[in-house]
DSSP file (Angstrom, degrees, kcal/mol; ACC not computed):
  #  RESIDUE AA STRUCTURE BP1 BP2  ACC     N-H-->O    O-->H-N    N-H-->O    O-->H-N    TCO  KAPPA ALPHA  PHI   PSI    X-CA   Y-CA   Z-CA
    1    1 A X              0   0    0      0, 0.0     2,-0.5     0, 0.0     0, 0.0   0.000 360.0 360.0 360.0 112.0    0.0    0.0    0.0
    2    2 A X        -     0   0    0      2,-0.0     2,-0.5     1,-0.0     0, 0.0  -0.630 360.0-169.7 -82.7 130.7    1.3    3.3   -1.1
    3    3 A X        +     0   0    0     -2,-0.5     2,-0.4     0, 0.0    -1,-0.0  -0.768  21.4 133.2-112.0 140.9    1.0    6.1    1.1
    4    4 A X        -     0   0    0     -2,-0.5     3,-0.1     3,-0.0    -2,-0.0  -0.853  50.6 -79.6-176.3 131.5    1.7    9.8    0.1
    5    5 A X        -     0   0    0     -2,-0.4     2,-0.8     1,-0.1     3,-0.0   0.277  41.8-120.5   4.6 108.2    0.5   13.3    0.2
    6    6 A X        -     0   0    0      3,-0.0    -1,-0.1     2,-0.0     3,-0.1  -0.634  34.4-119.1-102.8 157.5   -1.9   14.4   -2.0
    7    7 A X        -     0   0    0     -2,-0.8     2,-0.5     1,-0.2     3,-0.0   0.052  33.9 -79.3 -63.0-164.3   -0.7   17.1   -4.1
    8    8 A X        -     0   0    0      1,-0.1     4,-0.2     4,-0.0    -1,-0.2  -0.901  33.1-119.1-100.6 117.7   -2.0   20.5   -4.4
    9    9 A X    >   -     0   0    0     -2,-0.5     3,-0.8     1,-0.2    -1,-0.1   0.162  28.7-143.4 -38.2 134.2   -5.1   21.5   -6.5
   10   10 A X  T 3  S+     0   0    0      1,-0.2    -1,-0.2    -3,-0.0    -2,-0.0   0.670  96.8  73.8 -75.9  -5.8   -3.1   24.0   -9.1
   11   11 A X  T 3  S+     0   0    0      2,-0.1     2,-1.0    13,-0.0    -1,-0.2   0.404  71.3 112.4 -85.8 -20.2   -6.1   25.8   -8.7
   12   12 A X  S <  S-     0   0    0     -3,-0.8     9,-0.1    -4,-0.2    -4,-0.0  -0.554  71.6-120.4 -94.5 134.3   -5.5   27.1   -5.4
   13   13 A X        -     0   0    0     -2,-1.0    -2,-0.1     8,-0.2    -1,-0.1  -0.154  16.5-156.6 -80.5 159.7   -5.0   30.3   -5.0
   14   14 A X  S    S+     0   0    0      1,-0.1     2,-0.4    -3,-0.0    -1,-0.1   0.518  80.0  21.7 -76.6 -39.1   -1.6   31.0   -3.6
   15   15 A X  S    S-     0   0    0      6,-0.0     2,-0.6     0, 0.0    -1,-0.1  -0.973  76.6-135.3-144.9 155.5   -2.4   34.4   -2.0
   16   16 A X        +     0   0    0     -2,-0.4     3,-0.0     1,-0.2    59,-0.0  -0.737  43.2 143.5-137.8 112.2   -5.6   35.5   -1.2
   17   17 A X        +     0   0    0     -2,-0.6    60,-1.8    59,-0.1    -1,-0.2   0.766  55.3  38.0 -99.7 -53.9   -6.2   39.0   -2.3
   18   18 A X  S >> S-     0   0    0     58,-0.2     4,-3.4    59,-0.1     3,-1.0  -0.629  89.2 -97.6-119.4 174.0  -10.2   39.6   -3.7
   19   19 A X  H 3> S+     0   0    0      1,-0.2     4,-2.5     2,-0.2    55,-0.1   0.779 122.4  61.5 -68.0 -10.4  -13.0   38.4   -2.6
   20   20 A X  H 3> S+     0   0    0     31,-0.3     4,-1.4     2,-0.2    -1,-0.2   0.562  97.3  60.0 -95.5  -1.7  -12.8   35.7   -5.4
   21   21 A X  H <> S+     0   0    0     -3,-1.0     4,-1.5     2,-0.2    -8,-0.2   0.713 106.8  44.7 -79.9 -30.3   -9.7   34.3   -3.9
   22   22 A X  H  X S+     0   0    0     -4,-3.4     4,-1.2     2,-0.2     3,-0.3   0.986 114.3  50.6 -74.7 -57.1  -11.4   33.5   -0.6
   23   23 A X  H >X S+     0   0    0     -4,-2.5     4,-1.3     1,-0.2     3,-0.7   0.721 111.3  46.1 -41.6 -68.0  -14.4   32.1   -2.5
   24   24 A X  H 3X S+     0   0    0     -4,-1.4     4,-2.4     1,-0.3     5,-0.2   0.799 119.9  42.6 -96.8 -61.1  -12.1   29.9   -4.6
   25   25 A X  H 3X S+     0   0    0     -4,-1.5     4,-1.0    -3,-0.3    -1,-0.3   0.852 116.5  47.7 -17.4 -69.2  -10.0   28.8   -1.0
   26   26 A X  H <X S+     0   0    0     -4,-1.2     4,-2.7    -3,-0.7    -2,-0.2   0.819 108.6  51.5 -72.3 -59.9  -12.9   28.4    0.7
   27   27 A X  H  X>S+     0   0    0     -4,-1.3     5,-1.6     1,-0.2     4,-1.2   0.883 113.3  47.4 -59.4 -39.5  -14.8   26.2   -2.2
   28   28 A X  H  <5S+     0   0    0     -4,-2.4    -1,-0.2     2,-0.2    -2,-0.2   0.470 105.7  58.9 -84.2  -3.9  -11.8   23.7   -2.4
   29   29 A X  H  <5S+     0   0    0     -4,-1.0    -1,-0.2    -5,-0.2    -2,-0.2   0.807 113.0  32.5 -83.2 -33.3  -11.5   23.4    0.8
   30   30 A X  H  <5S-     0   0    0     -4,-2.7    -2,-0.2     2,-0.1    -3,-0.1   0.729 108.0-125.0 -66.2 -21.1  -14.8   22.2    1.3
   31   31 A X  T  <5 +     0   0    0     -4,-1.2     2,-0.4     1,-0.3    -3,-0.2   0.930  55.9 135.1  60.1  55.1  -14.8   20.5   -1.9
   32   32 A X      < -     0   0    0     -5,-1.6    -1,-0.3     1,-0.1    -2,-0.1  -0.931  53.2-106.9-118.5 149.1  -17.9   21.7   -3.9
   33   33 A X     >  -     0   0    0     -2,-0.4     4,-0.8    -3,-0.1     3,-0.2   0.004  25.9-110.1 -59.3 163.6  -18.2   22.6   -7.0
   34   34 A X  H >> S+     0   0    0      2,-0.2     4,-4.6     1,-0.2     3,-0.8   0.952 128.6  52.4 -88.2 -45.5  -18.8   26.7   -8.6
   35   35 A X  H 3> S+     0   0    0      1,-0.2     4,-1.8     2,-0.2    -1,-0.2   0.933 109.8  49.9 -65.8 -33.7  -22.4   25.2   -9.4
   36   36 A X  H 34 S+     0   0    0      1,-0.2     4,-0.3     2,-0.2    -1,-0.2   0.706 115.0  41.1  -2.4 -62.7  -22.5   24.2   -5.7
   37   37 A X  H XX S+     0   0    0     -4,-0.8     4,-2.1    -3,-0.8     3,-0.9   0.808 105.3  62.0 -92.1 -57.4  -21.6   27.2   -4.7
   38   38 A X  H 3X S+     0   0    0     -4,-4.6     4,-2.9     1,-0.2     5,-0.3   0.878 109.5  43.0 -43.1 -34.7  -23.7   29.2   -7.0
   39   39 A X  H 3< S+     0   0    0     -4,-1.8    -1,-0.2    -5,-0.3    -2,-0.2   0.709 104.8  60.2 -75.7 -10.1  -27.0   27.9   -5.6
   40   40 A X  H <4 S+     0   0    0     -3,-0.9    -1,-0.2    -4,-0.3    -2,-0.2   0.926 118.6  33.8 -94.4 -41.4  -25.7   28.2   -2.2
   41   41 A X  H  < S-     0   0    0     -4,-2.1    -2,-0.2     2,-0.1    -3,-0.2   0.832 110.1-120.7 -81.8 -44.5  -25.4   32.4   -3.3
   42   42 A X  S  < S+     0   0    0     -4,-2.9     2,-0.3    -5,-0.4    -3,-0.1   0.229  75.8 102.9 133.9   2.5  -28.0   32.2   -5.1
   43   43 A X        -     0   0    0     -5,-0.3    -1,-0.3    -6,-0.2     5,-0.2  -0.704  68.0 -67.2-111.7 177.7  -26.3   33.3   -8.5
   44   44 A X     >  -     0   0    0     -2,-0.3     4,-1.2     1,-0.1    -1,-0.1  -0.142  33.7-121.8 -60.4 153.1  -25.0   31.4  -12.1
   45   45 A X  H  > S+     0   0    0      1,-0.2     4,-3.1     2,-0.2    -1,-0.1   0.640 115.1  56.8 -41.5 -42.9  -22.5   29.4  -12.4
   46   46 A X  H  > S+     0   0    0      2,-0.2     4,-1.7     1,-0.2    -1,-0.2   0.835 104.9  57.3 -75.5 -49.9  -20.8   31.5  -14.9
   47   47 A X  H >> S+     0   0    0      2,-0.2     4,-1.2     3,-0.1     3,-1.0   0.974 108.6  44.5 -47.9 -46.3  -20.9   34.6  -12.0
   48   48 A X  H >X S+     0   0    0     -4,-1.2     3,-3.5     1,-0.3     4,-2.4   0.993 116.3  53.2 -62.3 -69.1  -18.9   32.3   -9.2
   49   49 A X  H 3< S+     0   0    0     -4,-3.1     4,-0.5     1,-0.3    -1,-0.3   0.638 112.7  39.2 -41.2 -30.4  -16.4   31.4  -12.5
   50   50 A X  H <<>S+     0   0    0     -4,-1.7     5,-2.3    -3,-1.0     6,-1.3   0.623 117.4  51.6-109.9 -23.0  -15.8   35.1  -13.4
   51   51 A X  H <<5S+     0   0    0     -3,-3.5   -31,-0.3    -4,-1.2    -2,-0.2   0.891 108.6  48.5 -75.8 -35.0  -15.5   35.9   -9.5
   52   52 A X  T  <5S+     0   0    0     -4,-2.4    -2,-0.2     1,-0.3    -1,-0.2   0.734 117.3  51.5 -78.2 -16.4  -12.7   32.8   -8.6
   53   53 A X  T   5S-     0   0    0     -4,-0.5    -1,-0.3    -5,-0.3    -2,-0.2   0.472 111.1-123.8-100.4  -5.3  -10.9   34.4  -11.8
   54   54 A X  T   5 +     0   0    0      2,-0.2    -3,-0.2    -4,-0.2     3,-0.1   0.974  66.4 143.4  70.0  39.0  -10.9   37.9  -10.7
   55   55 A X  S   <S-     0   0    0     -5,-2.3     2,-0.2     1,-0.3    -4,-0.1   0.816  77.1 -26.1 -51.5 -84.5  -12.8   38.4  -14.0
   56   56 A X  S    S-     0   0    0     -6,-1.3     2,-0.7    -9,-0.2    -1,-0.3  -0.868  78.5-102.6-141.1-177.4  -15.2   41.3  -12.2
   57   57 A X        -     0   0    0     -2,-0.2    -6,-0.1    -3,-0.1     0, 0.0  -0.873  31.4-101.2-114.5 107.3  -16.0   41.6   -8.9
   58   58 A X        -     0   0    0     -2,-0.7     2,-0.3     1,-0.1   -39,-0.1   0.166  40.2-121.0 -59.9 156.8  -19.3   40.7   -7.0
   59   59 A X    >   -     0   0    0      1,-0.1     3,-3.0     3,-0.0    -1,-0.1  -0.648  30.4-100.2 -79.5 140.2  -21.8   43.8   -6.2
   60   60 A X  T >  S+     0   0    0     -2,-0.3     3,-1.8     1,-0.3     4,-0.4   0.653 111.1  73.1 -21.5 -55.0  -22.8   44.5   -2.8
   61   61 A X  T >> S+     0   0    0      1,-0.3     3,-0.6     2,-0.2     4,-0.6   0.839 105.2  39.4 -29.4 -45.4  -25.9   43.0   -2.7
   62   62 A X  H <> S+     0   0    0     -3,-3.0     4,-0.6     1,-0.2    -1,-0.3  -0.012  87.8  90.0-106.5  46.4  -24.3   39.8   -2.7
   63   63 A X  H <> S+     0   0    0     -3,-1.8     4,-1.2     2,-0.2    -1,-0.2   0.623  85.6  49.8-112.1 -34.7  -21.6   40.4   -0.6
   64   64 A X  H <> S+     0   0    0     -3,-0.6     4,-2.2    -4,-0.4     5,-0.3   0.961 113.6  53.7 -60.8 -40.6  -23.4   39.4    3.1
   65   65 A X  H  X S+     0   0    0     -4,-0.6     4,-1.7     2,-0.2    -2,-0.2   0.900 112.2  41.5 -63.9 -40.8  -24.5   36.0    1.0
   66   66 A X  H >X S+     0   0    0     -4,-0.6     4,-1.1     2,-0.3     3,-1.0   0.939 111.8  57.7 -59.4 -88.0  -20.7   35.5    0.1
   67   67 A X  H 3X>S+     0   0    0     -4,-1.2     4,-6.4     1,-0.3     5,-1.2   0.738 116.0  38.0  38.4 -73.6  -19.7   36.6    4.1
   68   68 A X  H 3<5S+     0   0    0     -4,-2.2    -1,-0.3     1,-0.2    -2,-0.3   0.966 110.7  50.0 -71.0 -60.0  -21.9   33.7    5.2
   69   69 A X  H <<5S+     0   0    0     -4,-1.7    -2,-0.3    -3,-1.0    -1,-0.2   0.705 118.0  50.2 -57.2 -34.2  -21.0   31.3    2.5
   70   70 A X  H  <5S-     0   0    0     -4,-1.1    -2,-0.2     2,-0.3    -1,-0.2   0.943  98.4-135.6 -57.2 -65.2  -16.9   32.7    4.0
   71   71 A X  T  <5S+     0   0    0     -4,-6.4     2,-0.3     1,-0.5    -3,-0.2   0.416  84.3  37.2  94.8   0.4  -17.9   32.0    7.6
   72   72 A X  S   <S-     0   0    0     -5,-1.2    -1,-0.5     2,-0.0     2,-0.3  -0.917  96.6 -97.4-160.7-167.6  -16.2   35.6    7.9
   73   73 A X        -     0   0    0     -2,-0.3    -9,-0.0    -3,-0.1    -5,-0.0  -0.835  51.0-136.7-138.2  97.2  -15.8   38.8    6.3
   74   74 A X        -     0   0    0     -2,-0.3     2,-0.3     1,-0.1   -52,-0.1  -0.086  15.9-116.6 -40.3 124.8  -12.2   38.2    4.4
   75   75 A X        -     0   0    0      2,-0.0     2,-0.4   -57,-0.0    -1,-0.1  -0.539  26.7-152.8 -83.0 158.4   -9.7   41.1    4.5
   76   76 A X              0   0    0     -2,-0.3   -58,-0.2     1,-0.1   -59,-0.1  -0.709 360.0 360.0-106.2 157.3   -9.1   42.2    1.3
   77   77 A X              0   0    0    -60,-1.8    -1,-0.1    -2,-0.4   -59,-0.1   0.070 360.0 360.0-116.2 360.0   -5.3   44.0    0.2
């Protein structure tokens, strides 16, 4: 039986800067998925994907659902 590490998602961010860097942390650590995670915020798939890329940047509105989704409110640099 081989025993070993597992490696590190390449996906994970490295530094955690925007709010889509905690999401993205946050999601692979639980291990769900962006559609996962969209219903849990309540918006598309496509939003969560453009947020974990630092694409654009979510609007207020949905920034307590994101907070809760956190388990904090992330500082941001």
């Amino acid at each position: 039986k081989l025993v070993a590490k597992r490696p590190i998602n390449p996906a994970y961010p490295t530094e955690l800067k925007t709010i889509g860097d905690h999401l993205r942390k946050t999601r692979l650590d639980r291990e769900l998925t962006q559609n996962q995670v969209s219903t849990i915020i309540g918006v598309t798939t496509d939003t969560v994907t453009n947020w974990e890329l630092n694409r654009n940047s979510p609007r207020k509105r949905f920034h307590s659902r994101i907070y809760n989704f956190l388990g904090k409110v992330p500082p941001i640099n």
